[in-house]
C-alpha positions in Angstrom: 77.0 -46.4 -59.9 76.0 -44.0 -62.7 73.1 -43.5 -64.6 73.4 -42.3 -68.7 71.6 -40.1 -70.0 69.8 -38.9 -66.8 70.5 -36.5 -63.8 70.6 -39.3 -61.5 72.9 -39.3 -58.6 73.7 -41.5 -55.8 70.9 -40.3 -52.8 73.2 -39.7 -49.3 71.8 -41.8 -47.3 72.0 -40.1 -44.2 70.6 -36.6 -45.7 68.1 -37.6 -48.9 66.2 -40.0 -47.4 65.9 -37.9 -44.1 64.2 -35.5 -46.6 62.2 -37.3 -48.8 61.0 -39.8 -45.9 58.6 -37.8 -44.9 57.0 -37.7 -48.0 56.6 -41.4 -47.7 57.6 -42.1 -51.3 60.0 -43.3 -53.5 61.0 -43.8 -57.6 62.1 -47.2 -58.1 66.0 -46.1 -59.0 65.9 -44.2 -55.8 65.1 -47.6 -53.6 67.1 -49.4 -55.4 70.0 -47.2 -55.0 69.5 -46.8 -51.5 68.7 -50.7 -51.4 72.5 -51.4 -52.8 73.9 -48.9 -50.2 72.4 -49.7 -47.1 73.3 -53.7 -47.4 77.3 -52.5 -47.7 76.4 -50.2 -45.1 74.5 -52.3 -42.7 76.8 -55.1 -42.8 74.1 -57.6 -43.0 71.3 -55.4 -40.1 68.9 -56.0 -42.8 68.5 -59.3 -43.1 68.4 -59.4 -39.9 65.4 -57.4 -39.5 64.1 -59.1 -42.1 64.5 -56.8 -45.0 65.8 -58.8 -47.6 64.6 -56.8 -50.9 64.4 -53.4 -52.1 60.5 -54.2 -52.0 60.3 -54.7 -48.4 63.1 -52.1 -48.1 60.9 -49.5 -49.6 57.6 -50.8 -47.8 59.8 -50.1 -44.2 61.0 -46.9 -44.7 57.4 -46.0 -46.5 55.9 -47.2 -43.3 58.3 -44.9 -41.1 58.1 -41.9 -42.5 54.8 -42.1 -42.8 54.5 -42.5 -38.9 57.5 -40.5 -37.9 55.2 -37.5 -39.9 52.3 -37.6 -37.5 54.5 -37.7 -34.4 53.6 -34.7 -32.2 54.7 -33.2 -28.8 51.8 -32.2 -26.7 52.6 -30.1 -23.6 50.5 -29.5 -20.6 51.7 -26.4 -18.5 50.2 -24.7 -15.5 48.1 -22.1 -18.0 48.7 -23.5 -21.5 48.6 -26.6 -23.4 49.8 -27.0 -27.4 50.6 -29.4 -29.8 53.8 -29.4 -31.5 55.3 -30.9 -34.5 58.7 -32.5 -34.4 62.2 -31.8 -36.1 63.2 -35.0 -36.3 67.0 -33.1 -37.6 67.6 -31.0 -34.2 65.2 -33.3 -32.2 63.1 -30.5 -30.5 59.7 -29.2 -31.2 58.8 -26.8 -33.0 56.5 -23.9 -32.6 52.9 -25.3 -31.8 49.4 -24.4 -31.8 47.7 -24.1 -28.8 44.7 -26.3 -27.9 41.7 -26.3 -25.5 41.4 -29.1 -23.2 37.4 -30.4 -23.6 36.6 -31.4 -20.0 36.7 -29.9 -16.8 40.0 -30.1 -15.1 40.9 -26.2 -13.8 41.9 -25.1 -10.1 39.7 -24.0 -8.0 40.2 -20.6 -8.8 40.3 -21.6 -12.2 43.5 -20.5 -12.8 45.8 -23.9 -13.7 45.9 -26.8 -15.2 45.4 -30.2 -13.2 45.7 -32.9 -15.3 48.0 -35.6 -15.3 49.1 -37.9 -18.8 49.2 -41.2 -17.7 49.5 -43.3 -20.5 48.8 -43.0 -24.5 47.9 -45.7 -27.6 46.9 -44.9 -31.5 46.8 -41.1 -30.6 44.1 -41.7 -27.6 45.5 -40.4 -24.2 44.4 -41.6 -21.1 44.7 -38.7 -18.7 44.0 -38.0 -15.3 41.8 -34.6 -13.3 44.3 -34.0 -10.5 41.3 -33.0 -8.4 38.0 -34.9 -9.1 40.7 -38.2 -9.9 38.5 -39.0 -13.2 40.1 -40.8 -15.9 39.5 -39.7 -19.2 40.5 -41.3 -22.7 40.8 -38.1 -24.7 42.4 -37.6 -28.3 43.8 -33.4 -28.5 43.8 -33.6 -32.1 40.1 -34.0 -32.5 39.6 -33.1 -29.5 36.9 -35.8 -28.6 36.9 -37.3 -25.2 35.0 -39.6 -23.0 35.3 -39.9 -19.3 35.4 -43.3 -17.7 33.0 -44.7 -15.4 34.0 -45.5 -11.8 34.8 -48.7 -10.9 35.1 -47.3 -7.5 32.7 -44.1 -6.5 34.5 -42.0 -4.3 38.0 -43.4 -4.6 39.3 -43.3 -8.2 43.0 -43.0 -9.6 45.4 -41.6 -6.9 49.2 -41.0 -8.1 50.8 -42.3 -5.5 49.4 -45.4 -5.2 47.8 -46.1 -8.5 49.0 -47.0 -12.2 47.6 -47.5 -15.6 48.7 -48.6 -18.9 46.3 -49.5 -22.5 46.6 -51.9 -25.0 44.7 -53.4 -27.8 43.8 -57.0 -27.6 43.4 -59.8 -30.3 39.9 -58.2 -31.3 41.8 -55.0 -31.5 39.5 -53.9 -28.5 41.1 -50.9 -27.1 41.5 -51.6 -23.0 43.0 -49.6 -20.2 44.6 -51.5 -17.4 44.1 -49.7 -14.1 46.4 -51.4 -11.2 45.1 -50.0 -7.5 46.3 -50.1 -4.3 44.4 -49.4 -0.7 45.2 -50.5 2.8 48.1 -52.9 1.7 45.1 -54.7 -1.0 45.7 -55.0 -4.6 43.2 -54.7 -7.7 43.7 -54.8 -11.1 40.9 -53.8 -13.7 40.5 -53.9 -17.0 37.9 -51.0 -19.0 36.9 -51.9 -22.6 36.1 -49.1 -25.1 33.8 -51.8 -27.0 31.9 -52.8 -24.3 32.4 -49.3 -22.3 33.1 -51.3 -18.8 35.4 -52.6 -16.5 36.3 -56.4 -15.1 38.8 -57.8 -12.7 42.4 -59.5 -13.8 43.2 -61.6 -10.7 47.2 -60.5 -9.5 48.1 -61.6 -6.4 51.7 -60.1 -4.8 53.3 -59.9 -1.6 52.0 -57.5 0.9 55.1 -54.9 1.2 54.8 -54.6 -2.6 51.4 -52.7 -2.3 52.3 -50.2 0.5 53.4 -46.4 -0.6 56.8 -47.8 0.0 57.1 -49.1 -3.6 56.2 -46.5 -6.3 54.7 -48.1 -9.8 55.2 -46.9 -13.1 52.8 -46.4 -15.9 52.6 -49.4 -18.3 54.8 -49.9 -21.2 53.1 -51.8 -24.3 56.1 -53.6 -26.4 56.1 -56.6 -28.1 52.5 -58.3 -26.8 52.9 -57.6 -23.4 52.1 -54.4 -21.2 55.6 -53.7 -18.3 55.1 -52.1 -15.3 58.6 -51.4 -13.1 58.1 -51.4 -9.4 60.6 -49.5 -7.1 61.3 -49.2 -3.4 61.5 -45.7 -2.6 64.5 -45.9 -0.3 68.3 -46.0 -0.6 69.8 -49.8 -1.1 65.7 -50.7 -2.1 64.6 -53.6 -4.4 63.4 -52.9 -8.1 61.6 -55.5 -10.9 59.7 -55.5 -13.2 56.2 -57.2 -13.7 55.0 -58.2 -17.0 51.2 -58.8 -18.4 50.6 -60.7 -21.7 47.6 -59.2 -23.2 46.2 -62.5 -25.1 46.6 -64.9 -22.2 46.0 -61.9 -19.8 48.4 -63.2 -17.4 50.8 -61.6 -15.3 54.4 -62.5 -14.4 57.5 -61.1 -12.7 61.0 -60.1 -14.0 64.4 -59.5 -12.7 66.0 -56.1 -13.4 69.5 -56.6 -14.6 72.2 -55.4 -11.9 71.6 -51.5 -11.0 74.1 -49.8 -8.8 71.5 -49.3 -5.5 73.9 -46.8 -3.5 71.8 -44.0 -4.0 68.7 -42.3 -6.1 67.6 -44.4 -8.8 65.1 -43.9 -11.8 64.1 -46.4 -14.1 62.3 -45.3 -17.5 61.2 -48.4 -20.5 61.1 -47.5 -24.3 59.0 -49.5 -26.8 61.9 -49.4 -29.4 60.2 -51.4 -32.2 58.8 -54.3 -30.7 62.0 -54.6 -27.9 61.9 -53.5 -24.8 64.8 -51.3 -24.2 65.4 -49.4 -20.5 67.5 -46.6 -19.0 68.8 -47.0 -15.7 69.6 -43.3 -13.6 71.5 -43.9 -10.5 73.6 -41.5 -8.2 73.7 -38.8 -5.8 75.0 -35.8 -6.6 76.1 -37.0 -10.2 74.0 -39.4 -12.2 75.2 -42.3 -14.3 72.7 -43.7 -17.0 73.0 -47.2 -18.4 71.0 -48.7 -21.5 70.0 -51.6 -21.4 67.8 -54.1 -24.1 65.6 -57.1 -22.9 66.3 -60.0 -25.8 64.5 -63.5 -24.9 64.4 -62.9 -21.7 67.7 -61.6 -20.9 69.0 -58.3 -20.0 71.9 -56.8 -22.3 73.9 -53.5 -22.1 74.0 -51.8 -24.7 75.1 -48.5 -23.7 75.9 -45.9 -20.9 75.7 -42.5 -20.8 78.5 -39.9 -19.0 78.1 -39.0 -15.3 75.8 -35.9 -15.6 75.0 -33.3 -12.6 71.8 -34.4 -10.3 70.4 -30.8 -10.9 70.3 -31.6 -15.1 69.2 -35.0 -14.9 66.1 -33.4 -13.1 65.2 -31.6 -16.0 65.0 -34.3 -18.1 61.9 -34.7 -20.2 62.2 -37.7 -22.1 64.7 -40.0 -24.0 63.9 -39.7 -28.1 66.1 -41.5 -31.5 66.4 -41.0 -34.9 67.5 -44.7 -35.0 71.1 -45.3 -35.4 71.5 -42.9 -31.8 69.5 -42.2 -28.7 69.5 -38.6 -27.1 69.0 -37.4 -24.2 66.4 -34.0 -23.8 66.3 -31.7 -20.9 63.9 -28.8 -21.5 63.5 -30.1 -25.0 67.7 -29.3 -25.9 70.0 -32.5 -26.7 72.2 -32.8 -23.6 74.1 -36.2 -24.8 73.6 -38.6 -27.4 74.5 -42.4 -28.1 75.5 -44.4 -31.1 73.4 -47.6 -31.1 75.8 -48.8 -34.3 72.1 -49.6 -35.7 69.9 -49.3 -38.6 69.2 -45.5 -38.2 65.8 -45.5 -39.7 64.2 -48.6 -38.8 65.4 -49.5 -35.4 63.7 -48.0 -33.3 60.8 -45.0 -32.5 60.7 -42.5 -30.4 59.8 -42.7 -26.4 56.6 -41.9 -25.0 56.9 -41.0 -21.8 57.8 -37.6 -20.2 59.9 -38.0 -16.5 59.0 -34.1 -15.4 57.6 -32.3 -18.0 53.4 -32.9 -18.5 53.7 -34.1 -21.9 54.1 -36.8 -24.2 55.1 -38.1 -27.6 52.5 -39.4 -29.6 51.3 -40.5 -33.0 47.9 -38.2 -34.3 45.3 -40.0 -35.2 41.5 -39.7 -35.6 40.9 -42.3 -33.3 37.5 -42.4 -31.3 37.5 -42.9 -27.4 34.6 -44.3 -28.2 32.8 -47.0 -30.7 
């Protein structure tokens, strides 16, 4: 394809637009080149996606680099807390800036850090004071912040037993989902930013499932519904998954697909554009990771990554894509990478959770914790 009496050249698709996406704009000839490239490419992953024109091609990528420019890496460490901006080429962060937190959440010697990220949404964290158990919905970029009322006085958010997880409902009410257990008794409650309060969600489960045996992750928002895996915390225990629908604010439980249950296992779930995808650790000394995508219900492998020493898997921070492959960080370095075989720039969006690092990736925003 040429272009007379012009400088025009064919844009490489896998190094242009990584540059000029982050500008968030294109000239028509440059869409449409990219357009006419991508669908011999793609080998009909558009359509599929339901891009079928240059205009709805431009609108996606437009969209995404757009949001993949506001993505930052905020770090919590014993002393020091920054915000980082991302190189979405090497996949680590870059230098930072450093930040104050707003509220009270020092030692008591005032020396370190105790707070806790439990969950984040629109650039509004909701984080946790390691020592007064407060919940706080608290955005570092403007630094605004507002601490949530108790819906029980003396006995707030524990870390062992507890776990939370926010999404916005059909009134695009921002809520925070706070699942508690005490003395082998379940409550669920549910705080609204609009209405700054809390109410019970009726979820009744089995008795063993709400002793300190069985450790809860944070919620995962993907697709309408917020995930929460539950695991037994011994060798040869039982894992699933338990799902809540956040406009008929029901809950219901889902089968894990087959995880080899011979020794430690680790279960982390990625919102990869509106799928729910998981990772899978499991070993002893070595670990073996396995991808996995939940499509209508049904569990599908997509990937698995090589046997890697117990000691490196520890220091793993968090699971991050460019689109077309996942990688795998430990102390913010690329220790492995997968080929997904898809779309690289629309597929899917970076992970939000951190496994043993206090941090997390999330989009910047001037969002209010309150109305």
């Amino acid at each position: 394809m040429s272009s007379s009496g012009s400088n025009f050249r064919i844009p490489n698709i896998h190094t242009d637009l990584a540059d000029a996406i982050g500008a968030g704009c294109f000239v028509a000839h440059e869409v449409a080149t990219m357009w006419e490239f991508s669908k011999r490419e793609s080998v009909g992953g558009l359509q599929s996606l339901g891009i079928d024109s240059p205009e709805k091609f431009h609108e996606r990528i437009t969209i995404y680099g757009i949001q993949q420019k506001h993505m930052k890496v905020l770090i919590i460490e014993l002393q020091t807390s920054s915000i980082h901006p991302i190189n979405f080429e090497t996949h680590a962060y870059e230098p930072g800036t450093s930040i104050t937190i707003p509220f009270f959440h020092l030692s008591d010697d005032n020396r370190f850090n105790l707070v806790s990220i439990l969950s984040h949404l629109n650039g509004l964290l909701c984080v946790c004071n390691r020592v007064t158990s407060d919940l706080f919905l608290w955005n570092p970029v403007t630094t605004s912040f507002k601490c949530l009322i108790h819906p029980y006085s003396n006995d707030f958010y524990k870390g062992t037993l507890d776990a939370v997880g926010m999404y916005t409902d059909t009134h695009d009410d921002l809520k925070v989902m706070y699942i508690r257990r005490r003395d082998a008794t379940l409550a669920v409650n549910v705080y609204s930013r609009s209405d700054e309060s809390w109410r019970n969600i009726p979820l009744t489960l089995h008795a063993d499932y709400l002793t300190t045996r069985f450790c809860w992750s944070s919620g995962t928002l993907c697709g309408g519904n917020l995930y929460f895996t539950v695991s037994e915390t011994v060798v040869g225990g039982i894992h699933f998954m338990i799902s809540f629908d956040v406009n008929t604010e029901e809950f219901e439980m889902f089968d894990l697909p087959p995880i080899p249950n011979h020794g430690i296992v680790f279960i982390s779930l990625v919102n990869a554009q509106d799928e729910l995808v998981m990772f899978a650790a499991s070993g002893h000394r070595a670990m073996k990771i396995d991808m996995w995508i939940l499509t209508e219900g049904t569990w599908y492998q997509l990937n698995s990554f090589p046997e890697i020493q117990l000691d490196l898997w520890c220091s793993i921070t968090h699971y991050v894509t460019n689109g077309m492959k996942w990688f795998m960080i430990a102390k913010f370095q690329k220790i492995f990478e997968i080929d997904t075989g898809l779309m690289w720039f629309d597929r899917f969006y970076p992970v939000t959770s951190f496994q043993c690092e206090n941090g997390a990736l999330f989009t910047e925003t001037l969002v209010s914790p309150s109305i």
